[in-house]
VEXSE-371569 format. One record per residue (C-alpha): x, y, z. Coordinates in steps of 0.25 Angstrom, whole numbers, padded with zeros to 4 digits, always signed. Example, Ala and Ser with C-alpha at 12.3 -4.5 7.8 and 13.67 -1.06 7.14 Angstrom:
<atoms>
+0049-0018+0031 +0055-0004+0029 
</atoms>
This chain:
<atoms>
+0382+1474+0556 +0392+1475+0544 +0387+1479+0530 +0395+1468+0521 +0405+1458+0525 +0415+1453+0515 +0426+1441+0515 +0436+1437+0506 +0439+1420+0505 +0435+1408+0497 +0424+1400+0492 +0418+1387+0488 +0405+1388+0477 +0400+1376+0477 +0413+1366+0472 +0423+1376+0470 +0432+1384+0479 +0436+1399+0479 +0447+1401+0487 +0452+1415+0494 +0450+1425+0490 +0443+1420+0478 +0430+1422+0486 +0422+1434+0493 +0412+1433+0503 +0402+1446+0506 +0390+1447+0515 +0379+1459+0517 +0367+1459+0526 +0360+1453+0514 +0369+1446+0507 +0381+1437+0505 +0388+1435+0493 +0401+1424+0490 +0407+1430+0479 +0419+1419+0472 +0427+1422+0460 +0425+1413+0449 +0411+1406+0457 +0403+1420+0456 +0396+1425+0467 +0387+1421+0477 +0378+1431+0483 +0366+1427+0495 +0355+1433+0501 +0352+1430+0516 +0339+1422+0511 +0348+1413+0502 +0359+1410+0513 +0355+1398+0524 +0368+1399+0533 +0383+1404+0533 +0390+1393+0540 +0406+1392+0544 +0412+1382+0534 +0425+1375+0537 +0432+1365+0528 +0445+1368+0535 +0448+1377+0544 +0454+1390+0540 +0458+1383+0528 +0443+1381+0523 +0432+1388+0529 +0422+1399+0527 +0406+1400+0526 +0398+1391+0520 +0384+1400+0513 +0373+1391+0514 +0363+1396+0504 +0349+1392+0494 +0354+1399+0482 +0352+1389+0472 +0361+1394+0462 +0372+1394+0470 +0382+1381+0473 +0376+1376+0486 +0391+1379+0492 +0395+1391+0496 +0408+1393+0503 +0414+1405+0508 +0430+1402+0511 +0437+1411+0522 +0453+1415+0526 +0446+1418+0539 +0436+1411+0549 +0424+1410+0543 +0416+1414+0557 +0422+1427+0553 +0416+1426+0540 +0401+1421+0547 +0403+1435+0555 +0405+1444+0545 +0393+1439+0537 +0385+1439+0550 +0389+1454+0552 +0382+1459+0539 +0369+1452+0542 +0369+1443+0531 +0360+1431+0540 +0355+1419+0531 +0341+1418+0530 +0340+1405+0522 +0334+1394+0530 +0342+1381+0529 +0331+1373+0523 +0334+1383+0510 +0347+1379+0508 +0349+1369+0496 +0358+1357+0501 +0371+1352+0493 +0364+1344+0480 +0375+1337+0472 +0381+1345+0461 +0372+1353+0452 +0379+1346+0438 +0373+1334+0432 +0380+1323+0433 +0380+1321+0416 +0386+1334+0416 +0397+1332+0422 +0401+1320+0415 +0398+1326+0401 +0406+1339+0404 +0419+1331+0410 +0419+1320+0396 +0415+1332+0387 +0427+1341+0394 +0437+1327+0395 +0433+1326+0378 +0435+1340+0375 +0450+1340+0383 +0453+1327+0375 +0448+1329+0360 +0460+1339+0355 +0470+1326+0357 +0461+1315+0353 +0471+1310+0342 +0482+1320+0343 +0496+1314+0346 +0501+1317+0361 +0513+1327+0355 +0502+1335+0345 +0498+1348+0350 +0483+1348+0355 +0474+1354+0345 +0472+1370+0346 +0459+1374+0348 +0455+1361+0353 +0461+1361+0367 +0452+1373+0372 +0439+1366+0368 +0438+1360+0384 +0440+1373+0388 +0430+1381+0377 +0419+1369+0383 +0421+1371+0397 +0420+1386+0397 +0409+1387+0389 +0402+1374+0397 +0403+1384+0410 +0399+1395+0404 +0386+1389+0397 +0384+1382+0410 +0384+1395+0417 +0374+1400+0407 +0366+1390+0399 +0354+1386+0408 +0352+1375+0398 +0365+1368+0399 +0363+1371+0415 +0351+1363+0415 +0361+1349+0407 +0371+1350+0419 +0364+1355+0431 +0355+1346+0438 +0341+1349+0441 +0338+1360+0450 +0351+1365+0453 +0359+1377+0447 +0371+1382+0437 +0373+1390+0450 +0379+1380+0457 +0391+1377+0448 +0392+1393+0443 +0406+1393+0450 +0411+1380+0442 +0406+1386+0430 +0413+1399+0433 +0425+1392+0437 +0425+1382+0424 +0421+1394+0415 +0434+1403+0420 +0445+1391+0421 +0440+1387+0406 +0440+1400+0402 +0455+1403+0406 +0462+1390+0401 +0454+1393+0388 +0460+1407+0387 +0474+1400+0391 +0474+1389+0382 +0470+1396+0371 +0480+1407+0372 +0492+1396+0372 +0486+1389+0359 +0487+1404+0354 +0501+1406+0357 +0504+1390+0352 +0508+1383+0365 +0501+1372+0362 +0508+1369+0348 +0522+1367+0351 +0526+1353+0349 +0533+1343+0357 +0544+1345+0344 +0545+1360+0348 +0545+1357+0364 +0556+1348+0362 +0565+1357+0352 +0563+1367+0361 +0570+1359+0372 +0580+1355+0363 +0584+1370+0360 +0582+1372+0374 +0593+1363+0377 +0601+1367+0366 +0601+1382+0372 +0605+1377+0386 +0616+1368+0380 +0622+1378+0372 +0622+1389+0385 +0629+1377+0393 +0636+1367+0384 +0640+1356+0391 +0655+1350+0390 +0656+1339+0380 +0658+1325+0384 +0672+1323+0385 +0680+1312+0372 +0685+1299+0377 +0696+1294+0367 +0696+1279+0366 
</atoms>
């Protein structure tokens, strides 16, 4: 018997995907734990795991283990993707000892998704409005307004971030009896991509690459073509005399 088995691959938490070598799967005699950058980490008891099935989408292509678990804070998916076969994969967990001892009768069975419904649709015409707003009456050639154009972006990072936190705004978009747990990877996936085009964006209205005018695009151009021009001049048309 070994003393820890550990793989390197791809994952699916829940919705969203991982692929190599984004993902990390371990195994002890009393433990085994999917660890997924950006998703967190997913760690199990042997009383909290039902089965460790072979799971082929396509072969080679997509295929792993499947975790069946009751951790109810967890997204009922868990998906471990591997280069190699995933028997392999079976046989090195088996070589620890790690055996589940959750009885099948434990295992929570796919419920839906945990958001409610009116959550959803508020969060996608409230994020549709916010994108909109800074060229509600603005001429198509005007420059969008400054600070304007990062309020989407300030709203979704803090939306994931509080949804992360607040058990309050948890229990508006969650529906009964299920948990934040579940949707921790979108949160942490929406709280890192918002995060980054926020520092982006807001360093190019810092250097100004959003106040040049089609005026100035359109002279630079011209002098462009006044550079190239006088580099290559071109012949002049030859004088027909009448």
């Amino acid at each position: 018997m070994q003393a820890s088995f550990t793989k390197t691959g791809g994952a699916r938490i829940g919705w969203l995907n991982a692929s190599w070598p984004l993902a990390k799967l371990s195994a002890t005699h009393d433990n085994l734990t999917l660890t997924a950058r950006l998703f967190g980490k997913y760690r199990f008891s042997r009383e909290q795991v039902s089965a460790i099935e072979r799971y082929v989408m396509i072969p080679v292509l997509a295929w792993g283990v499947r975790v069946r678990h009751c951790v109810p804070d967890y997204p009922q998916q868990i998906i471990f993707w591997s280069l190699g076969s995933p028997d392999d994969v079976l046989s090195g967990i088996l070589a620890t000892g790690f055996v589940p001892a959750a009885t099948i009768s434990t295992t929570p069975l796919p419920r839906g998704i945990p958001v409610r419904w009116s959550a959803i649709i508020v969060t996608i015409v409230a994020w549709n409005a916010l994108f909109m707003f800074p060229f509600v009456g603005r001429e198509r050639s005007a420059s969008p307004p400054n600070g304007l154009i990062l309020v989407p972006l300030i709203a979704a990072l803090g939306l994931s971030v509080a949804a992360l936190k607040s058990s309050t705004l948890q229990r508006l978009i969650l529906k009964p009896e299920r948990s934040v747990g579940e949707i921790r990877p979108f949160l942490l996936l929406l709280a890192f991509i918002s995060g980054v085009l926020l520092v982006v964006f807001t360093i190019l209205l810092a250097t100004g690459a959003f106040h040049q005018t089609p005026n100035q695009r359109a002279g630079g151009k011209g002098r462009i073509a006044s550079l190239c021009h006088a580099a290559h001049p071109w012949p002049a048309p030859p004088q027909h005399s009448r």
